[in-house]
MARLO-12960 format. One line per 5 residues: for each residue x, y, z of C-alpha. Coordinates in pm, whole numbers. Each point is the difference from the previous one (the first is absolute). Layout:
N
X,Y,Z ~ ...;
***
This chain:
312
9327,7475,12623 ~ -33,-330,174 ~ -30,-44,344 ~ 76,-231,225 ~ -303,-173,120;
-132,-330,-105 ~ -303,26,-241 ~ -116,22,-352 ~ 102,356,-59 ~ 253,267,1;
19,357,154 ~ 23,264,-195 ~ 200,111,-311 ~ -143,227,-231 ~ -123,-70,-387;
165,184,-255 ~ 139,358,-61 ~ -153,331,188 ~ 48,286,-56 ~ 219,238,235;
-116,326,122 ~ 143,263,143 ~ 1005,728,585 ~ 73,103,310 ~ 0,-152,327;
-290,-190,208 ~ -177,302,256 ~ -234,-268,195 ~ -65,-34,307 ~ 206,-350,-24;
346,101,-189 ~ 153,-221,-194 ~ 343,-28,96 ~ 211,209,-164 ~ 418,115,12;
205,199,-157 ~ 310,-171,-179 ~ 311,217,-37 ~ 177,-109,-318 ~ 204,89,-288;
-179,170,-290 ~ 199,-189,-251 ~ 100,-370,151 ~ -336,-214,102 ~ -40,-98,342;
-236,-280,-101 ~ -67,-174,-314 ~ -309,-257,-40 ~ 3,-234,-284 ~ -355,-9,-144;
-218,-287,49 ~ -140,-146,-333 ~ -314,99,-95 ~ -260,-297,-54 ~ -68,-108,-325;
-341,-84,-237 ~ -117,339,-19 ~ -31,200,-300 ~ 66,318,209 ~ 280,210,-130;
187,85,318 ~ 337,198,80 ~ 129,99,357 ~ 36,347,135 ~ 7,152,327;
-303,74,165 ~ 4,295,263 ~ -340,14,196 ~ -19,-33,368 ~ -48,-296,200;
-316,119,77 ~ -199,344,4 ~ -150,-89,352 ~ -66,-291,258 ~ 13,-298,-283;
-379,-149,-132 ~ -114,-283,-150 ~ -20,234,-324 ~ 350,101,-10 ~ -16,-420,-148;
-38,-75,-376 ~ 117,-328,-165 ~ 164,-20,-267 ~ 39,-263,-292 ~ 154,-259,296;
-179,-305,180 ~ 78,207,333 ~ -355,47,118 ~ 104,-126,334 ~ 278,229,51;
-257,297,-160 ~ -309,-100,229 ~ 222,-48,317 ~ 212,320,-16 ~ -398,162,-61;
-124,-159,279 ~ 317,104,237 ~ -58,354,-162 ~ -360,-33,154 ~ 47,-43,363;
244,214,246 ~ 205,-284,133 ~ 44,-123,-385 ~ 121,372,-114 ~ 293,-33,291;
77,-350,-122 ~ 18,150,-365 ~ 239,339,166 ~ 214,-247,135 ~ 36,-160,-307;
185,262,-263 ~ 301,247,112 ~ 45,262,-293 ~ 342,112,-38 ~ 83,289,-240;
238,293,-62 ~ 263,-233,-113 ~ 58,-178,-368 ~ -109,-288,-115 ~ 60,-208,-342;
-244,-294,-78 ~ 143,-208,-288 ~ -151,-277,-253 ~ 118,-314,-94 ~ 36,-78,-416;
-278,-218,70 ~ -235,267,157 ~ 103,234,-309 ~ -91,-256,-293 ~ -346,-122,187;
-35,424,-3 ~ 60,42,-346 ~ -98,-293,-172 ~ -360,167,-47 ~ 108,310,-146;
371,-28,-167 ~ -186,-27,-375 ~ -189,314,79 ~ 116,322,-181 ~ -60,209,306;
189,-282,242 ~ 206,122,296 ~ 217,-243,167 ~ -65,-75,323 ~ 279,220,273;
306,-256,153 ~ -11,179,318 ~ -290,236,135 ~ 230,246,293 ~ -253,165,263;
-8,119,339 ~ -177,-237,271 ~ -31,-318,86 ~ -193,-222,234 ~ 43,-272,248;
-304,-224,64 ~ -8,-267,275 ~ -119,-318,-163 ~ 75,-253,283 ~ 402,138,-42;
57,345,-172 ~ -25,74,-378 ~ 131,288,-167 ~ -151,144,-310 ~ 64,310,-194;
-299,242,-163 ~ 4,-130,-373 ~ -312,-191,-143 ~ -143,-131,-226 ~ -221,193,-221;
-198,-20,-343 ~ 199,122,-270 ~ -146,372,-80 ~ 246,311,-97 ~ 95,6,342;
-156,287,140 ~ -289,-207,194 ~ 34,-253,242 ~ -237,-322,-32 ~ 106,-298,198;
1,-334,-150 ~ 8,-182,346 ~ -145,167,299 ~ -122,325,-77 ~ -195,267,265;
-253,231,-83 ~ 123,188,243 ~ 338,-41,-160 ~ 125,-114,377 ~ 320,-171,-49;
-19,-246,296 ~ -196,-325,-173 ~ 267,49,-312 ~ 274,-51,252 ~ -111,-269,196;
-103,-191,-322 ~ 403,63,-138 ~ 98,-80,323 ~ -166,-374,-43 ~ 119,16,-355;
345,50,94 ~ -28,-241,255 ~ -130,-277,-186 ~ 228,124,-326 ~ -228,77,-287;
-370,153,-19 ~ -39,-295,-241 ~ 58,-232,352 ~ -220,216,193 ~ -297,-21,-307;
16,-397,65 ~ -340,-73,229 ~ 98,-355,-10 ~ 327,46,204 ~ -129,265,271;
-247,-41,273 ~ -280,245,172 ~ 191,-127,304 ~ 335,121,-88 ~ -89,346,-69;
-183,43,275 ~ 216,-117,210 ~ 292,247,-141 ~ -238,276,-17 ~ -203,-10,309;
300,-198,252 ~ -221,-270,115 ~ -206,-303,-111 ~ -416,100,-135 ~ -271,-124,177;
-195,-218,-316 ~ -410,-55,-61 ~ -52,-240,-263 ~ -320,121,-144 ~ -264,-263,-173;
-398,6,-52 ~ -32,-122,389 ~ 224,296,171 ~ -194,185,265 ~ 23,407,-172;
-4,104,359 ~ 350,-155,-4 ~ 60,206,-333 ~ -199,342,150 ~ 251,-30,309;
324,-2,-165 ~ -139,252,-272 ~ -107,225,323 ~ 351,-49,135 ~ 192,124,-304;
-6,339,31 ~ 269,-58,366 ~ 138,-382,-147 ~ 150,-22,-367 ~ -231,-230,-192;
-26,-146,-365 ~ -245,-227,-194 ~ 116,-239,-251 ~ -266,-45,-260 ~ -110,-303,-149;
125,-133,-340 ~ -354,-46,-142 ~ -63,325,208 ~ -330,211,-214 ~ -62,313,183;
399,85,41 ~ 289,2,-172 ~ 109,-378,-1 ~ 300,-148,168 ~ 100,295,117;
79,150,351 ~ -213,315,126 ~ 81,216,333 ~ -254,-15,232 ~ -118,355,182;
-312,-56,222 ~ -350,5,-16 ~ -220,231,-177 ~ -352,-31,173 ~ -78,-394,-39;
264,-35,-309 ~ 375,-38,-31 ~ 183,265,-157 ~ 344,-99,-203 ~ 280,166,-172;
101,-221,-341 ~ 355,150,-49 ~ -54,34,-324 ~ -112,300,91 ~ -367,70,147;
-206,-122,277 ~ -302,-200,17 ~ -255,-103,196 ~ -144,-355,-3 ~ -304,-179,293;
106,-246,219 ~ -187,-254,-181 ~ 230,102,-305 ~ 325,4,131 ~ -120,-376,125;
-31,-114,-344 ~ 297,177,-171 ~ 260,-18,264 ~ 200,-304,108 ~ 186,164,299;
74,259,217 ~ 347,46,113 ~ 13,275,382 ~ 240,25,208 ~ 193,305,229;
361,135,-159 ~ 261,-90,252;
***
């Protein structure tokens, strides 16, 4: 993802595909909202159009819906996994709001969950060949389903509301198994799936949304968190006690760390939650999936910045 800074780099998209780890209603301490819709059985009250999947992947995917909770608790950074998208920013934010108390309000505020009530998500012609056009030769082939009909939907606030139902995107299996091709959870918590749809829909395809050229650091933090980041530009001269404070301050004040292109030591050009100190080091959460823990002298010479700031 680019940002938008003057310098010789960019901050951070990921490289390549990952894979995705992995119903009810959220019982944390901060609930999710959640109402009851009274509607017909039979006529939808809402139908989503499906936004088109991103292309250049050999993944096989087809759409279902996908009925685990927002969350099983208070959210955490590893309710986060990325999936095959360049959305690292929007993956290491959401952890690092998942990390601190006044983030994990910000996020609650975010997503109302409305169920009880039908709701139809359709696909375009378009959507349907892109779907089938790796399979239709194959004896076994299935077509891909014109409309998916399920039970909840969700609105997300993404500067002005968005409204997405509970279908995804998944890898093609028999159907009985649910593994995300976007964002996935290993704790199969629902809440980064919807607020990456939600900036699908918004921008109107996840191919859009896969395009690190076109979106900045800046913008998604400044939908996600409500307010501009504090920025240290990081080079071979920046004082670590600068880097040790803000590191010290995550654990209260959402924080990420853009790594460097030529970065050795970490995943490069890629964006990593930040979640305190552990003893003299810095400990991360790469939402790919795991955390890590890297010196001060190391983050120094793999990281370009570190984006901070309070949600509003």
């Amino acid at each position: 993802m680019t940002w938008e800074y003057k310098g010789n780099t960019r901050t951070p998209g990921p490289l390549g595909t990952v894979l995705s780890g992995f119903g009810g209603r959220i019982p944390g301490p901060l609930r999710f909202g959640h109402e009851d819709v009274k509607g017909s059985a039979t006529k939808p009250a809402k139908t989503f159009p499906m936004p088109p999947p991103a292309g250049g992947s050999s993944t096989i995917i087809r759409a279902r819906a996908v009925d685990w909770a927002l969350s099983k608790g208070s959210p955490v950074p590893e309710d986060v996994q990325q999936g095959e998208l360049a959305v690292c920013p929007i993956a290491a934010i959401a952890a690092a709001l998942a990390h601190t108390a006044r983030g994990k309000r910000r996020l609650d505020s975010m997503i109302t969950e409305y169920s009880g009530t039908t709701v139809k998500t359709t696909f375009s012609t378009e959507i349907l060949d892109s779907l089938s056009s790796k399979t239709k030769d194959d004896p076994d082939y299935r077509p891909p389903q014109k409309e998916i009909v399920s039970k909840r939907y969700f609105s997300v606030t993404l500067d002005s509301k968005v409204e997405v139902s509970d279908v995804f995107y998944i890898k093609y299996t028999d159907g009985t198994d649910v593994n995300m091709v976007y964002m996935g959870s290993p704790k199969e918590a629902l809440w980064p799936c919807v607020i990456e749809k939600a900036f699908a829909t918004k921008i109107g395809s996840y191919e859009d949304l896969d395009d690190d050229t076109k979106h900045t650091v800046n913008e998604f933090w400044g939908i996600l968190v409500g307010s501009k980041p504090q920025v240290l530009l990081i080079d071979d001269e920046t004082d670590v006690g600068k880097i040790s404070t803000l590191a010290k301050a995550a654990p209260q004040t959402p924080t990420i760390g853009a790594s460097k292109d030529d970065a050795k030591d970490v995943l490069f050009h890629h964006g990593f939650a930040v979640l305190g100190l552990k003893g003299s080091d810095i400990e991360l959460y790469d939402p790919h999936g795991k955390r890590l823990t890297v010196s001060l002298a190391t983050f120094r010479k793999n990281f370009q910045a570190i984006f901070s700031g309070m949600p509003r």
